[in-house]
LUMTORPA-746210 format. One line per 8 residues: number of its first residue (from 1); their letters; for each residue x, y, z of N, C-alpha, C, O. Coordinates in steps of 0.05 Angstrom, whole numbers, always signed. Layout:
# residues N
NUM	a	X/Y/Z/X/Y/Z/X/Y/Z/X/Y/Z  ...
This chain:
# residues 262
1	xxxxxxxx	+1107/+2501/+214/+1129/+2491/+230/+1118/+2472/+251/+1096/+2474/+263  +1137/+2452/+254/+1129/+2436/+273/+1138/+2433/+298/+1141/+2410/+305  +1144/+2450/+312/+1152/+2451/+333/+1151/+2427/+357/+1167/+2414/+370  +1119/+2430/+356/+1112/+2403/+378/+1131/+2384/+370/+1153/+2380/+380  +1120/+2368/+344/+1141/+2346/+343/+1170/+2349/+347/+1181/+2331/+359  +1183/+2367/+341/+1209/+2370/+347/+1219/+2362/+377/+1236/+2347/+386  +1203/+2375/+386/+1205/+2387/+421/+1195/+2352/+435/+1196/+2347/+459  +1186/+2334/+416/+1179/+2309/+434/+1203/+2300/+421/+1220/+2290/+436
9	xxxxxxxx	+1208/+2303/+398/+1241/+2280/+390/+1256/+2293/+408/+1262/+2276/+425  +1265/+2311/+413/+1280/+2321/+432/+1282/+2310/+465/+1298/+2299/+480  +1256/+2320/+467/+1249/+2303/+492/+1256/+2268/+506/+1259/+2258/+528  +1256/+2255/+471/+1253/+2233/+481/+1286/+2222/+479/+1296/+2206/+495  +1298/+2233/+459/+1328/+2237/+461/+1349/+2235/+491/+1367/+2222/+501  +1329/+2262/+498/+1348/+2268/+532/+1335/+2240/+545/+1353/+2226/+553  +1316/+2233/+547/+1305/+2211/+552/+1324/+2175/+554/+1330/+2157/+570  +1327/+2182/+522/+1352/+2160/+515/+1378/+2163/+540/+1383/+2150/+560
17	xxxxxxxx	+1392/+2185/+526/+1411/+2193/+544/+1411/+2195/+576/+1432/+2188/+587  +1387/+2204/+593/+1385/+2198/+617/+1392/+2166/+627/+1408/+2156/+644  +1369/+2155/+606/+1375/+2121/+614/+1400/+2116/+608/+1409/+2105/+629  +1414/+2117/+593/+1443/+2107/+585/+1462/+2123/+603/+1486/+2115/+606  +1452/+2148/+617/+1477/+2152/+638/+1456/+2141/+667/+1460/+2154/+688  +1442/+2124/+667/+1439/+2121/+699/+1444/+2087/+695/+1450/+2074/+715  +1441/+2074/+670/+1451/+2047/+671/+1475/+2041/+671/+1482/+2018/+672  +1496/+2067/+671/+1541/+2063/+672/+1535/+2069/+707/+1546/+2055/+724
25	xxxxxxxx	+1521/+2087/+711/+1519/+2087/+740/+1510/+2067/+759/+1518/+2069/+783  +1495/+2050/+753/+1486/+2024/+764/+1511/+2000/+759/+1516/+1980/+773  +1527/+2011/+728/+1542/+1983/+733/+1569/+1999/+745/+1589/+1985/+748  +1571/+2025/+752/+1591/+2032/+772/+1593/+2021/+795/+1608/+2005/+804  +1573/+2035/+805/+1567/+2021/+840/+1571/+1993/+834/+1590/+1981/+845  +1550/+1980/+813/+1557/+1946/+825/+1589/+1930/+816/+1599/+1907/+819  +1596/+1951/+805/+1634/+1937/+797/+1643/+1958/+829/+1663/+1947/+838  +1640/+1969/+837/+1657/+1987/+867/+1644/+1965/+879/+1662/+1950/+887
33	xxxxxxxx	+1619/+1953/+886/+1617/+1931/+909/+1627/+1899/+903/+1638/+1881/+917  +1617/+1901/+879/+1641/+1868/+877/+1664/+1877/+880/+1675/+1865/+899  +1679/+1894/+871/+1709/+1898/+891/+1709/+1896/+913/+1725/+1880/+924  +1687/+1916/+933/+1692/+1912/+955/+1686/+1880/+973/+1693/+1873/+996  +1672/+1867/+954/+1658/+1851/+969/+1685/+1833/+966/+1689/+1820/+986  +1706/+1830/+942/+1728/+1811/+933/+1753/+1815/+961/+1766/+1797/+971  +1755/+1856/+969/+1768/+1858/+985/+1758/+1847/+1011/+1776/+1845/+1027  +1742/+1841/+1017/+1734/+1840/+1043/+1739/+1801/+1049/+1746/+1786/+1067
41	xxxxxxxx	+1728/+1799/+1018/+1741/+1759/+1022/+1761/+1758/+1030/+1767/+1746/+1050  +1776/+1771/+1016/+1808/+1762/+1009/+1819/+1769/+1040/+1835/+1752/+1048  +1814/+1792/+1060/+1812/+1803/+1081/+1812/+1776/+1096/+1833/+1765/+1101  +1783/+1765/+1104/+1772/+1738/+1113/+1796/+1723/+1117/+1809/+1718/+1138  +1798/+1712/+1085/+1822/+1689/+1080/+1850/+1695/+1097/+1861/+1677/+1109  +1857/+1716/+1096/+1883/+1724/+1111/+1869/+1718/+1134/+1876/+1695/+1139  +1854/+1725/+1152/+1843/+1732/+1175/+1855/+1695/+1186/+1873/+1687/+1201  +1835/+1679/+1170/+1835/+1647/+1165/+1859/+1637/+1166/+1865/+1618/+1180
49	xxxxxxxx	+1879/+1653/+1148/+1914/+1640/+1155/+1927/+1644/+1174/+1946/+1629/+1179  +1916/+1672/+1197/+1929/+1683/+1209/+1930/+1660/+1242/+1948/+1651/+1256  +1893/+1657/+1240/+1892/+1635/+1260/+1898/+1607/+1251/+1898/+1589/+1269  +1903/+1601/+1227/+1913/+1575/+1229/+1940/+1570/+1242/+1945/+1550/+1255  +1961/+1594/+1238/+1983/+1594/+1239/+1990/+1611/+1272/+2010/+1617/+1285  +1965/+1615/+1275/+1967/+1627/+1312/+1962/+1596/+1328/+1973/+1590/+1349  +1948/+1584/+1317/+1944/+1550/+1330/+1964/+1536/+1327/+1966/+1519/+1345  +1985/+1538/+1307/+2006/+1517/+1306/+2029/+1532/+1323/+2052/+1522/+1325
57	xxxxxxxx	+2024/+1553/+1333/+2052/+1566/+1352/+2067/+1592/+1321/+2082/+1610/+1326  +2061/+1588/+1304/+2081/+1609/+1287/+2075/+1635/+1284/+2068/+1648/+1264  +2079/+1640/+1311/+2074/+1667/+1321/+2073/+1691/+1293/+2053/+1705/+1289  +2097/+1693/+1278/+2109/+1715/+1260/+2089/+1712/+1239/+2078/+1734/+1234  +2080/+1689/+1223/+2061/+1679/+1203/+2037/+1693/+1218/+2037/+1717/+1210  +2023/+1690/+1231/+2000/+1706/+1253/+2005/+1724/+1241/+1995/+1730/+1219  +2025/+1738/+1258/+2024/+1767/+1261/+2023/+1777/+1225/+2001/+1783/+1216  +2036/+1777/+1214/+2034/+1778/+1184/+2002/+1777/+1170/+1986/+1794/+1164
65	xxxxxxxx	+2003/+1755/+1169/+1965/+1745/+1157/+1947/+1769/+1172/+1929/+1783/+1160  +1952/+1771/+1193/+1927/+1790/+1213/+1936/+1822/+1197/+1921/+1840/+1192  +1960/+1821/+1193/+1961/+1852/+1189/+1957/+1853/+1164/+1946/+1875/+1160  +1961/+1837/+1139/+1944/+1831/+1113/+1926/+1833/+1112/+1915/+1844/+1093  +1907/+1822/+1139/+1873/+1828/+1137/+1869/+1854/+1140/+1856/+1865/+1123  +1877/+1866/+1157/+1873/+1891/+1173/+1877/+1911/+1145/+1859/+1927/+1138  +1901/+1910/+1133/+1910/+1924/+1107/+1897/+1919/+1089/+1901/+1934/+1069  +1874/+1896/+1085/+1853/+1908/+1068/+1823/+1910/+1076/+1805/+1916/+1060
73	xxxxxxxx	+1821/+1902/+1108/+1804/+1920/+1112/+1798/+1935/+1143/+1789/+1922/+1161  +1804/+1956/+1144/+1820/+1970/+1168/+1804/+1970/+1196/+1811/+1976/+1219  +1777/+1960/+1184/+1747/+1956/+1206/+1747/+1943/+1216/+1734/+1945/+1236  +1765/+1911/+1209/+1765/+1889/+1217/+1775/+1884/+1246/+1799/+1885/+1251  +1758/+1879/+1263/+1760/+1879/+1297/+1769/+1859/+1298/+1791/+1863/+1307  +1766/+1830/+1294/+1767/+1810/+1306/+1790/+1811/+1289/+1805/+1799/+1305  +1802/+1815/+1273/+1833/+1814/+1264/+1847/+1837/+1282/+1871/+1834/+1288  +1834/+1858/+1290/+1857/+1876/+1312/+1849/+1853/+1334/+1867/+1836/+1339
81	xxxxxxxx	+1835/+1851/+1342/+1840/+1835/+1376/+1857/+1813/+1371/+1874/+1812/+1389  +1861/+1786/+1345/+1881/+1771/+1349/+1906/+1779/+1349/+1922/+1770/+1365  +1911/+1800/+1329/+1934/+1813/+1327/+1950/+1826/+1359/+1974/+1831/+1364  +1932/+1828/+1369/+1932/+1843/+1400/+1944/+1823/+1412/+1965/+1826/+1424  +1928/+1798/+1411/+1938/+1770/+1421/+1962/+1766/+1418/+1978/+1765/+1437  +1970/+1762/+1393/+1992/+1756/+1380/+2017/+1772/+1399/+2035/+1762/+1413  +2012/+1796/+1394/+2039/+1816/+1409/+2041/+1813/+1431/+2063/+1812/+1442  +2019/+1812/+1442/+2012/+1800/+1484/+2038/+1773/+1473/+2062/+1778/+1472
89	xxxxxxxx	+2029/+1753/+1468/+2051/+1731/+1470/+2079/+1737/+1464/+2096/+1720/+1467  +2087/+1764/+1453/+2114/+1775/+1437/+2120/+1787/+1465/+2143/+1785/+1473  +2102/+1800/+1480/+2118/+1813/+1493/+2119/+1844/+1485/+2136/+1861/+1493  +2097/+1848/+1467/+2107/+1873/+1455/+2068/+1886/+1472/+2046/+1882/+1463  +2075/+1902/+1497/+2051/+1911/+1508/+2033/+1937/+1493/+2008/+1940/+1491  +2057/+1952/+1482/+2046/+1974/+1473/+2031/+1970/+1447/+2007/+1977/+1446  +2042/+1962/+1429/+2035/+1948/+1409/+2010/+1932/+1414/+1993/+1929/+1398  +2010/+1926/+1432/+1980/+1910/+1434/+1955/+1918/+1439/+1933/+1909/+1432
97	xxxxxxxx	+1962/+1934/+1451/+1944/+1960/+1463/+1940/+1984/+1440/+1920/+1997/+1443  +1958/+1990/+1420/+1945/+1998/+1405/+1922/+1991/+1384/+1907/+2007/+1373  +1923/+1964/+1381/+1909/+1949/+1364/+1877/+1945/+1390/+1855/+1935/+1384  +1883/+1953/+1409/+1853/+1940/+1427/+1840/+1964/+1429/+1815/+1964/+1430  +1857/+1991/+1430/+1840/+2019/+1442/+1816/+2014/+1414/+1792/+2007/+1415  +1832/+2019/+1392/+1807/+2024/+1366/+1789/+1995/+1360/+1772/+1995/+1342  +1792/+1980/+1371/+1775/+1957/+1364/+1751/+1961/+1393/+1726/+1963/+1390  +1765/+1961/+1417/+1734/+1976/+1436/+1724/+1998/+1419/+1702/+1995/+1409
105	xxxxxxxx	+1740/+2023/+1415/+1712/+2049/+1405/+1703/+2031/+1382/+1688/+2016/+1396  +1702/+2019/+1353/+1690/+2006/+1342/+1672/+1981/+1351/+1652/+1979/+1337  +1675/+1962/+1369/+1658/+1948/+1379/+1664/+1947/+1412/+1684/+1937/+1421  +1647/+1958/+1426/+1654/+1956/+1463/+1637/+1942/+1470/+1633/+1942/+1494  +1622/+1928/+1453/+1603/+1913/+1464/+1606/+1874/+1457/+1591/+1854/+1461  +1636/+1881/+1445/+1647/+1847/+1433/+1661/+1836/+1456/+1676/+1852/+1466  +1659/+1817/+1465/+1666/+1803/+1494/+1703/+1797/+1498/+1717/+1794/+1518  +1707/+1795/+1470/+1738/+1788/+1467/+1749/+1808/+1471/+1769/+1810/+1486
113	xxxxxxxx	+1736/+1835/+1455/+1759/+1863/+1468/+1758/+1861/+1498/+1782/+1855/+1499  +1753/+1860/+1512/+1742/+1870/+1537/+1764/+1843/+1553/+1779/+1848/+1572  +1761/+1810/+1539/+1778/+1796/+1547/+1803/+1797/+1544/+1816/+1790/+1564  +1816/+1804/+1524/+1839/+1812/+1512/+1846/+1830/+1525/+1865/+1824/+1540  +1835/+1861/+1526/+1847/+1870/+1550/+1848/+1871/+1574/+1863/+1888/+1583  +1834/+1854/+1591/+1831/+1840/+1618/+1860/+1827/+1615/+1878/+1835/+1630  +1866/+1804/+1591/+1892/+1794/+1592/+1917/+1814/+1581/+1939/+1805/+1575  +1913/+1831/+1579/+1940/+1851/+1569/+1944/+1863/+1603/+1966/+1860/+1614
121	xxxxxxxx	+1929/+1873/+1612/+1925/+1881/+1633/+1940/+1867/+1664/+1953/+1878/+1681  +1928/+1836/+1661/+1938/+1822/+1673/+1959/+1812/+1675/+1971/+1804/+1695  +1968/+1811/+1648/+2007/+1809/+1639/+2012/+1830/+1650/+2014/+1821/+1673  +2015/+1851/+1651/+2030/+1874/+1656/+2031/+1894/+1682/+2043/+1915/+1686  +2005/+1872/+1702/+2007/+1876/+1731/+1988/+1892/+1741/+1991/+1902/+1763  +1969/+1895/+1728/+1949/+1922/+1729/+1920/+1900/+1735/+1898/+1898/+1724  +1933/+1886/+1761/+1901/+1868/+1761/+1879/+1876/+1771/+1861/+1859/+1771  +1872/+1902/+1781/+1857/+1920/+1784/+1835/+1923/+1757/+1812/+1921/+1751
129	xxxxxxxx	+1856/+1928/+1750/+1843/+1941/+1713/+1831/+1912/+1697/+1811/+1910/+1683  +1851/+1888/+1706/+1841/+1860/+1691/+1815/+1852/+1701/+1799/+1841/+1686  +1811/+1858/+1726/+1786/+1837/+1735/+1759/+1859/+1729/+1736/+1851/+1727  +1768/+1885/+1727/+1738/+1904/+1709/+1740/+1885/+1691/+1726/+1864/+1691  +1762/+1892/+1671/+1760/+1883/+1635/+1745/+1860/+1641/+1721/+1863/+1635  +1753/+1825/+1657/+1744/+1815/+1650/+1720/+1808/+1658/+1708/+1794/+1642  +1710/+1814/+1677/+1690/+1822/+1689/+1659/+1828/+1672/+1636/+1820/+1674  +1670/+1843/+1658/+1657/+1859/+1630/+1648/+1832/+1609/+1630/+1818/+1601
137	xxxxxxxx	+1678/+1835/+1609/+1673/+1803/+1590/+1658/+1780/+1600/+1648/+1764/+1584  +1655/+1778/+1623/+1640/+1761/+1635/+1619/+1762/+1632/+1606/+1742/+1625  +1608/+1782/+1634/+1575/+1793/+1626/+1572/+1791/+1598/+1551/+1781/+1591  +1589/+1797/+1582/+1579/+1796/+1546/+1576/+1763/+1547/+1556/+1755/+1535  +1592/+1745/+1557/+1593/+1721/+1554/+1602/+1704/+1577/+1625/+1701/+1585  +1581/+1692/+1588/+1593/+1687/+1614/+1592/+1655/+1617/+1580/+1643/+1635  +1600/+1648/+1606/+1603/+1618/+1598/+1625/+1613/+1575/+1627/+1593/+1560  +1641/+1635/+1575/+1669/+1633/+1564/+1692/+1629/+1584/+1700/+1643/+1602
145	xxxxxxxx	+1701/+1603/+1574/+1730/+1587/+1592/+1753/+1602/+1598/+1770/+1598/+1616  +1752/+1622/+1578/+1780/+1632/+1580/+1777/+1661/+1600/+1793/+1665/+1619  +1759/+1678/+1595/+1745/+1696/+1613/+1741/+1696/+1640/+1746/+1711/+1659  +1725/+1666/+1637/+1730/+1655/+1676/+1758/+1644/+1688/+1762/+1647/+1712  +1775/+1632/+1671/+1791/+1615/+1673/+1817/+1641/+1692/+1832/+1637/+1711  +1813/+1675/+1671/+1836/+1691/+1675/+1816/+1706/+1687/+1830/+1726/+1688  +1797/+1713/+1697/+1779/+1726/+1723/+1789/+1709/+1751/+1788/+1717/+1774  +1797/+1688/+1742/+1800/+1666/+1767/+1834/+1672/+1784/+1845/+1670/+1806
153	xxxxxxxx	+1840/+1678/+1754/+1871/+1680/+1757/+1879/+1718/+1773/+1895/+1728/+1789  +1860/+1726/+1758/+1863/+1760/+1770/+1856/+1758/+1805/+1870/+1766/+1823  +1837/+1748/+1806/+1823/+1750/+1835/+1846/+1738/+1854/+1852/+1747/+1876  +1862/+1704/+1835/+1885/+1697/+1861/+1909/+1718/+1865/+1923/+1719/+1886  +1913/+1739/+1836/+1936/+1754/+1844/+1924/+1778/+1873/+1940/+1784/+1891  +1902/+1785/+1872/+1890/+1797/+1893/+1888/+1782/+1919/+1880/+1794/+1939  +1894/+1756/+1919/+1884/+1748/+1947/+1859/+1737/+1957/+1856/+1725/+1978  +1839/+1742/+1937/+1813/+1731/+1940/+1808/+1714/+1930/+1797/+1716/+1908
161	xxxxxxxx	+1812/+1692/+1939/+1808/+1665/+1941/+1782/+1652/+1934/+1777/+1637/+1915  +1765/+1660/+1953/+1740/+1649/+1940/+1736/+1663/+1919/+1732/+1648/+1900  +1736/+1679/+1916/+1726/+1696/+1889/+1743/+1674/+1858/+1734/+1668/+1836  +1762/+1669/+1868/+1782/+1658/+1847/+1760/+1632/+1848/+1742/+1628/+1831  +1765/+1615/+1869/+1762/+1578/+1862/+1725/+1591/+1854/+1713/+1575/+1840  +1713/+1612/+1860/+1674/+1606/+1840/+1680/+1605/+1806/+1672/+1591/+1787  +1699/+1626/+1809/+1710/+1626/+1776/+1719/+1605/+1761/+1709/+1595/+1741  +1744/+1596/+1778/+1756/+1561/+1762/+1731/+1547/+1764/+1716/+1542/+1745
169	xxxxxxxx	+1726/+1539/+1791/+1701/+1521/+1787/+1679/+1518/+1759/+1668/+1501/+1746  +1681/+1542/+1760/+1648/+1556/+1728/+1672/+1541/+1703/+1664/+1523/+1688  +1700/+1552/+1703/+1715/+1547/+1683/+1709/+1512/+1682/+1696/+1503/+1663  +1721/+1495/+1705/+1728/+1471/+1704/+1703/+1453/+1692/+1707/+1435/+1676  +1676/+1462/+1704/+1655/+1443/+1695/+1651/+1448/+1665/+1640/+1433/+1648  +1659/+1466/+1662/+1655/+1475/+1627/+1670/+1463/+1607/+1663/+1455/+1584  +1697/+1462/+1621/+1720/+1443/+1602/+1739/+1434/+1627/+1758/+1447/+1634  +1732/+1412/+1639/+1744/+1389/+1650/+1774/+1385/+1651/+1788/+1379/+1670
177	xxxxxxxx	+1784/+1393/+1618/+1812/+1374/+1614/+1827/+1408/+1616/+1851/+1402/+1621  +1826/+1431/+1614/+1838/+1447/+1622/+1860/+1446/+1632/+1854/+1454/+1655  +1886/+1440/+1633/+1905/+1441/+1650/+1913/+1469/+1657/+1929/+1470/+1676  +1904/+1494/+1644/+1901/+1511/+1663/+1894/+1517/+1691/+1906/+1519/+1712  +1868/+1518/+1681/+1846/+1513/+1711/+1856/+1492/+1732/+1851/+1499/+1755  +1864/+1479/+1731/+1869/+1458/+1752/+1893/+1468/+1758/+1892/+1468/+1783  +1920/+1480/+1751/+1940/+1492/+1762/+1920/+1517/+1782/+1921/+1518/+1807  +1909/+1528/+1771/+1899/+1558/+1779/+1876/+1533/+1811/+1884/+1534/+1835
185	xxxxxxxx	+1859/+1521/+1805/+1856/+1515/+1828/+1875/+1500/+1852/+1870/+1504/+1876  +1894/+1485/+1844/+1917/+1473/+1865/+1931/+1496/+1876/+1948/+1492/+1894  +1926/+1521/+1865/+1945/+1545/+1866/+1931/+1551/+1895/+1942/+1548/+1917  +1898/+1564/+1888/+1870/+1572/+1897/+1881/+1556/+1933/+1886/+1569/+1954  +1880/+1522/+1928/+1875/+1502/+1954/+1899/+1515/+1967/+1898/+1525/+1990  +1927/+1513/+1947/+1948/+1511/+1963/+1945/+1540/+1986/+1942/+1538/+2010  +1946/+1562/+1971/+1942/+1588/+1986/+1922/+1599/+2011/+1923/+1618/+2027  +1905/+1576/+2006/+1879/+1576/+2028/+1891/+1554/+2052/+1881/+1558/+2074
193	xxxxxxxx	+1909/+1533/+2052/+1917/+1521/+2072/+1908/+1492/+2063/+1915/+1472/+2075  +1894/+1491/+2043/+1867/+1463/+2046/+1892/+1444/+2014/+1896/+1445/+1990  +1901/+1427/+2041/+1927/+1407/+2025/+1918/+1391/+2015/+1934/+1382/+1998  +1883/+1372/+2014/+1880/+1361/+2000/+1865/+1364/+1970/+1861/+1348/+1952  +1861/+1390/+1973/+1851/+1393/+1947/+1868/+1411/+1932/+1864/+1416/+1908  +1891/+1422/+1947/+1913/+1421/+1928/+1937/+1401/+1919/+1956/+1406/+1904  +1932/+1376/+1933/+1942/+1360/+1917/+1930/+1355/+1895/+1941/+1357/+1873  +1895/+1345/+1899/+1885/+1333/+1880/+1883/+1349/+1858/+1876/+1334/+1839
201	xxxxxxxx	+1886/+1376/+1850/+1884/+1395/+1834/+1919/+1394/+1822/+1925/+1392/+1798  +1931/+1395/+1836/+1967/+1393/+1824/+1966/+1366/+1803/+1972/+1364/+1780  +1956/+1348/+1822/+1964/+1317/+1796/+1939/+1325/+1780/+1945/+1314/+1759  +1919/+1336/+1777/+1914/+1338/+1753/+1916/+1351/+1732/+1907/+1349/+1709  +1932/+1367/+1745/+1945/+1388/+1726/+1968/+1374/+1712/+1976/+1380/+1690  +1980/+1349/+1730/+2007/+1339/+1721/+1995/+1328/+1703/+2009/+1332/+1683  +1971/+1311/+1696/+1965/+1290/+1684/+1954/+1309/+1655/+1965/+1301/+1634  +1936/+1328/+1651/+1939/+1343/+1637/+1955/+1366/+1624/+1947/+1372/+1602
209	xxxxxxxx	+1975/+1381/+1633/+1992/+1390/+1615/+2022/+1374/+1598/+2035/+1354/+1600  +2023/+1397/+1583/+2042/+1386/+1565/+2071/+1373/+1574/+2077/+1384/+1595  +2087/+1358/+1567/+2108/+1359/+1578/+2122/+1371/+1585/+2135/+1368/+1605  +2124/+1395/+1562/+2138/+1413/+1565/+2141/+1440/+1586/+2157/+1458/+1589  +2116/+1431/+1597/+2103/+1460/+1619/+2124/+1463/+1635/+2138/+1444/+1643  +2129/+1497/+1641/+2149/+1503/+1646/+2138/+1498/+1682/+2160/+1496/+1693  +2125/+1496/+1693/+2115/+1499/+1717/+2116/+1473/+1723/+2119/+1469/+1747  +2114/+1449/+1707/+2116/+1423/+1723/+2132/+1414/+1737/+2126/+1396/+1752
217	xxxxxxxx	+2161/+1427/+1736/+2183/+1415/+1754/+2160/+1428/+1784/+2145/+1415/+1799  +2164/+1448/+1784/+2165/+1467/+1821/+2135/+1456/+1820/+2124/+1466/+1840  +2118/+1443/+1808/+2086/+1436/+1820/+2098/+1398/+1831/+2088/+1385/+1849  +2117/+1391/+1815/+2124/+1363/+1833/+2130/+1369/+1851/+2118/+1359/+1871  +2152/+1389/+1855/+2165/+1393/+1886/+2149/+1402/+1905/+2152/+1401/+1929  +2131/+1412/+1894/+2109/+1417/+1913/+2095/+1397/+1924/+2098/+1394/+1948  +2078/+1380/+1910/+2072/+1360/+1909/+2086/+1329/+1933/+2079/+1309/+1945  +2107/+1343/+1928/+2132/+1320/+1951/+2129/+1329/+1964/+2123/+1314/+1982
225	xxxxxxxx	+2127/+1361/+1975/+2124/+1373/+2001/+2097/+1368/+2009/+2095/+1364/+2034  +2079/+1367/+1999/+2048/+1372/+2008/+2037/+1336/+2023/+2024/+1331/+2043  +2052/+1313/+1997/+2053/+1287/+2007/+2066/+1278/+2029/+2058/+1261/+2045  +2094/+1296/+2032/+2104/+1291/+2048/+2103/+1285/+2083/+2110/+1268/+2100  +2087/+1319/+2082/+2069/+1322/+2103/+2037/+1304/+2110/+2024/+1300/+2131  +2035/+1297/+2086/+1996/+1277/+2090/+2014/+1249/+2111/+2004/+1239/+2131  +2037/+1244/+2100/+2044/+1211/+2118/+2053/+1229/+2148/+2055/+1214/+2167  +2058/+1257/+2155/+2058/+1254/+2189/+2034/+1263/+2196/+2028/+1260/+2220
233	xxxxxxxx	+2007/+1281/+2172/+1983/+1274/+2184/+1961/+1258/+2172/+1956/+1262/+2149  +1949/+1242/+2185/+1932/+1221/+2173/+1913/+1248/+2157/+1903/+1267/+2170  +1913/+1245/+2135/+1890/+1259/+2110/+1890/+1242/+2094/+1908/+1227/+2087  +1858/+1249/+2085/+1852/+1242/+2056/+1859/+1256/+2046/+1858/+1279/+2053  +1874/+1243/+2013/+1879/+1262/+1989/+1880/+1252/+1963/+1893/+1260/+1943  +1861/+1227/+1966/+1857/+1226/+1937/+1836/+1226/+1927/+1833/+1217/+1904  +1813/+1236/+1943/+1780/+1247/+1936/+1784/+1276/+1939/+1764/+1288/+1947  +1804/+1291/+1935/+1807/+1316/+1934/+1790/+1336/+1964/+1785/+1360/+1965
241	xxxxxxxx	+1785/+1311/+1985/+1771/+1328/+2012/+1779/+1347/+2021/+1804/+1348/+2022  +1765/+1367/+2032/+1784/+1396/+2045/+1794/+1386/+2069/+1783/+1365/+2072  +1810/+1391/+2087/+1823/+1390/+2107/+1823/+1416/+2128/+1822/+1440/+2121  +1825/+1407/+2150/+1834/+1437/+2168/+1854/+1442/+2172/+1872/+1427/+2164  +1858/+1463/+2184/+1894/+1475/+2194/+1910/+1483/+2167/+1904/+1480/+2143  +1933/+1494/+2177/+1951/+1505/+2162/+1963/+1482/+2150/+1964/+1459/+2158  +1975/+1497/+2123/+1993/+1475/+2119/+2033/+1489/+2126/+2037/+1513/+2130  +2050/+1473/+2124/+2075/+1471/+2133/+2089/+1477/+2109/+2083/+1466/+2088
249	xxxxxxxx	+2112/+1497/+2109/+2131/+1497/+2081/+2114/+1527/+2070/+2090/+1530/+2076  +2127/+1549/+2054/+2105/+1558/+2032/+2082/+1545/+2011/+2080/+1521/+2007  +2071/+1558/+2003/+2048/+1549/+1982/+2068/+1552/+1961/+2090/+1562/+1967  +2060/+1543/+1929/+2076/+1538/+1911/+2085/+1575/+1897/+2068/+1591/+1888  +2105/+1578/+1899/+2109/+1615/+1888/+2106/+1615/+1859/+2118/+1631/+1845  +2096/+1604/+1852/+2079/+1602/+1817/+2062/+1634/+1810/+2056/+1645/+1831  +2058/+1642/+1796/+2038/+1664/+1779/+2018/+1639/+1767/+2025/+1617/+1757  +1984/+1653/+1774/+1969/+1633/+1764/+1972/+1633/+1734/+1985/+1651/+1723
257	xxxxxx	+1959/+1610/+1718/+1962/+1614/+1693/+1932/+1617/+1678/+1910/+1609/+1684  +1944/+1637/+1651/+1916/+1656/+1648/+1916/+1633/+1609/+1935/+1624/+1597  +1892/+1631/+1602/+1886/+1623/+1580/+1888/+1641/+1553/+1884/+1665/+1554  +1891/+1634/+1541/+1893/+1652/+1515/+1894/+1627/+1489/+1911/+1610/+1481  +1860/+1634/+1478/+1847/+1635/+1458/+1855/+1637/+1440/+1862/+1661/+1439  +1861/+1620/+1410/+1868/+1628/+1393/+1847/+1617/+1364/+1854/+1623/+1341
């Protein structure tokens, strides 16, 4: 009897068979990751429609595309924080805030959660809580416009003034044509007393925002009031120089304006 030989055909059999069940298992895994890798595009691509259509104003298209991303892939942070965005501009606070708690525990170290909720925060009156958030954000990225621009804006709802115009300032040299920042600084001059550099900050705000800005009517009328007063006191005001003394009339009753990134 031949046993040995038997016992090696045998052997080499299971052999066969081992290889042929670990090569369905290699093309398992790699068909489960090209899926995943297809879901995670396709994810992207929505991600991609969501901000094309957050840039052109169509708010609802946004919101849709982002939650497409999110629905196929549920990790995706930087689709919860726009989506967060998105509802901040709806008006819908809670909603927005649900999409930011799980995107901090998944990344607390991404500069936009931290900005995003600085600006959820700051919409909703809690500027205490905004100028941490953005604060935070300041540090992950501190040469972000929109971060300094609404750190600038938190500090004027507080009253602190200088704290606000170091902020615009950092904002303004960074991006010049801002018509944010330059409201938020004419805001800054007007509130501190110093009429010539809130004029020169108002017209440049006039000269850069949209037509449509809802704040341009009450920053002219301001503007007539603030000129009004330079012809009964001799000032400069069109090198934007500081001035002394008070100024006459209220400062403009505006809310600074905060940036939002899309």
């Amino acid at each position: 009897m031949r046993v040995t030989s038997k016992l090696k055909t045998l052997g080499l059999a299971l052999a066969v068979i081992a290889g042929a069940d670990l090569s369905r298992a290699e093309q398992e895994v790699g068909h489960r990751e090209e899926t995943r890798l297809q879901t995670l595009a396709a994810s992207e691509q929505d991600f991609l429609v969501g901000v094309a259509a957050h840039r052109r104003g169509d708010l609802a298209a946004a919101e849709r595309a982002y939650s497409s991303a999110l629905e196929k892939d549920e990790s995706f942070v930087e689709a919860m924080v726009n989506r967060a965005r998105v509802l901040i501009e709806l008006g819908d606070w809670e909603g927005a805030a649900a999409w930011l708690d799980p995107a901090a525990a998944r990344h607390g170290d991404l500069a936009t959660v931290h900005a995003v909720r600085g600006l959820l925060a700051l919409r909703t009156g809690h500027t205490a809580h905004a100028v941490d958030e953005l604060t935070r954000a300041q540090t992950l990225a501190p040469n972000d416009v929109e971060v300094l621009t609404n750190l600038g804006a938190a500090f004027l709802e507080q009253g602190l003034l200088q704290n606000a115009t170091e902020q615009l300032e950092k904002a303004q040299r960074l991006d010049p044509d801002r018509a944010e920042v330059a409201f938020n600084l004419g805001l800054a001059g007007d509130r501190a007393g110093d009429r010539a550099r809130a004029v020169y900050h108002y017209r440049r705000f006039m000269d850069l925002a949209a037509s449509a800005d809802p704040s341009q009517p009450a920053v002219l009328r301001r503007l007539s009031e603030l000129l009004g007063e330079a012809r009964t006191k001799p000032v400069e005001l069109a090198d934007g120089l500081a001035t002394e003394g008070a100024l006459h009339g209220s400062p403009l009753k505006e809310n600074p304006h905060e940036v939002q990134e899309k």
